[in-house]
N, C-alpha and C positions, 0 to 999 in steps of 0.2 A: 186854734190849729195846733196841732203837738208841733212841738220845736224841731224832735227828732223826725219825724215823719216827713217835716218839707226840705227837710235839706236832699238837694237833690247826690245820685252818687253817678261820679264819673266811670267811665269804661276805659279801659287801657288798651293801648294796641290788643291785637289775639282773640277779646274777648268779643262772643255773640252773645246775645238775648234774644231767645225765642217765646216769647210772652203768648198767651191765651186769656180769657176772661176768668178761669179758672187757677190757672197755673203760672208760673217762669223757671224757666230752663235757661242755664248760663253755663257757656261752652267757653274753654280757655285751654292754655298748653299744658294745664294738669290733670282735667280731668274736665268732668260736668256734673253738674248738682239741679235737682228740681225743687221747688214750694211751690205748695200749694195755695189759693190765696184764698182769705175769706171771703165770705159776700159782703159785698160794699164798697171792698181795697181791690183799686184800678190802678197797672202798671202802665210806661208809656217811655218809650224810646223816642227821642230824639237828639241828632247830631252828637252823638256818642255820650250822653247823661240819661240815666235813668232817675225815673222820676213815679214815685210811688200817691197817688193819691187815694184819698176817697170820694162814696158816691154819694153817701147821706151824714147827717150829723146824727145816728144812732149811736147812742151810749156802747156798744158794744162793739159798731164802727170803730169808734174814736178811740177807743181802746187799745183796739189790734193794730191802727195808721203805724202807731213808732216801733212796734214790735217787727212787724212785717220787712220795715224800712233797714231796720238791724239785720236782719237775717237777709236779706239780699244783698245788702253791703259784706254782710261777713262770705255769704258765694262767692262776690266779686274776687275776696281778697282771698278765698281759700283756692281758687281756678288759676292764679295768676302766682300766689304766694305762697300759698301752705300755712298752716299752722304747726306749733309743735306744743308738747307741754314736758319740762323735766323735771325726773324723778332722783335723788338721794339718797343712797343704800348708805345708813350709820348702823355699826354695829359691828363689834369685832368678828369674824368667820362670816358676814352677811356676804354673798356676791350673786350676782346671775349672769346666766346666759342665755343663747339665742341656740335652740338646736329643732330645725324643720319647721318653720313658722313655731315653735311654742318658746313660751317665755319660761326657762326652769332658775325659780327664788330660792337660794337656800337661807333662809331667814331666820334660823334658831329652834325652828320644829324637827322634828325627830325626822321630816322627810323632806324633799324637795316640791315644791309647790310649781304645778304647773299652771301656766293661764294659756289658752290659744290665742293667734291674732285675728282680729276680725278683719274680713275683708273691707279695700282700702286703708285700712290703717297699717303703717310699717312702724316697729318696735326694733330699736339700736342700741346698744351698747356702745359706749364711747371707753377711752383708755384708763380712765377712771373710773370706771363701774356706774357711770353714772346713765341711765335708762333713759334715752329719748321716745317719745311717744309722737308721728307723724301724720298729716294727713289732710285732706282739702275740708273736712265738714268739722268746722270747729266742736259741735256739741258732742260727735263722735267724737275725737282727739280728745276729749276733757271727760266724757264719759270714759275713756278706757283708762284713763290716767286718774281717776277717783278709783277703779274697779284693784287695778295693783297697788294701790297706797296704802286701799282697805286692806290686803291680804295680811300688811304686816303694820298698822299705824306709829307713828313715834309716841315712845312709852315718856309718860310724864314725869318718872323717877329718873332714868339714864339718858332719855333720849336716843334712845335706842331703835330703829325702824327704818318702813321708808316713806320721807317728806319730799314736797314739790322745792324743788330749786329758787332759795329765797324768802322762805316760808321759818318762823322764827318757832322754835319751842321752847314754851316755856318751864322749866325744870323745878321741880319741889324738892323743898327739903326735907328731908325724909323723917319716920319716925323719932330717929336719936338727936334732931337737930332742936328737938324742941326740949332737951335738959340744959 
């Protein structure tokens, strides 16, 4: 039995499960999110714990059991909690802002780099320049938060760029370091 797959996950006040043999739908005060389920992975409601099984022991069942179990656990918490993921502008003249849903980077290119926000996700600026990225579906929130770090990555010379919040670089020492 996967480890991850039997533990069962609790529901919080707010939240619904509307499950199908196909699908679960979980409804809360942020929002709603669907998965789809594979064949074999059986959901099941009871006395506010969901509880994700399987139907056979197929290698490819037993596969998906802990995957599936993560990703409903993460609805749960993204319906009720939100996730965020934050960004780091290093660089002297680096800053951005927030003007009509787009994100505009001035990050040391000769122009301003826009990125749109994708629906559901909200993108903030805090008093430090520092880029909050929002949102109830965690893979989104970490997909859009990879999409701007690429625009400008931290350079391995200066450390110059933008890094997730916590995230160490490591700096070389450059050409002349080696006389």
């Amino acid at each position: 039995m996967s480890r991850i797959g039997k533990l069962p996950i609790a529901l919080p006040a707010g939240v619904a499960i509307e499950h199908t043999d196909q699908s679960i739908r979980v409804k809360g005060p942020k929002g709603s999110l669907e998965q789809v389920l594979p064949v074999g992975i059986l959901a099941n409601v009871e006395k506010g714990v969901l509880t994700i099984t399987r139907g056979s022991e197929d290698r490819e069942v037993r596969a998906k059991h802990g995957l599936i179990r993560a990703l409903a656990a993460n609805m749960v918490k993204g319906v009720t909690e939100g996730f965020e993921r934050k960004l780091v502008i290093q660089g002297v003249g680096f800053k951005a802002e927030i003007k009509q849903r787009n994100l505009l980077l001035t990050v040391g290119f000769s122009h301003p780099v826009v990125s749109a926000m994708p629906v559901g996700i909200d993108i903030t600026i805090d008093k430090t320049g520092m880029i909050i990225v929002q949102g109830i579906d965690k893979q989104k929130v970490g997909q859009v938060a990879a999409e701007i770090r690429e625009i400008r990555e931290p350079d391995s010379y200066k450390g110059k760029g933008l890094r997730y919040l916590g995230e160490t670089v490591r700096i070389k020492a450059g050409k002349s370091a080696t006389k």
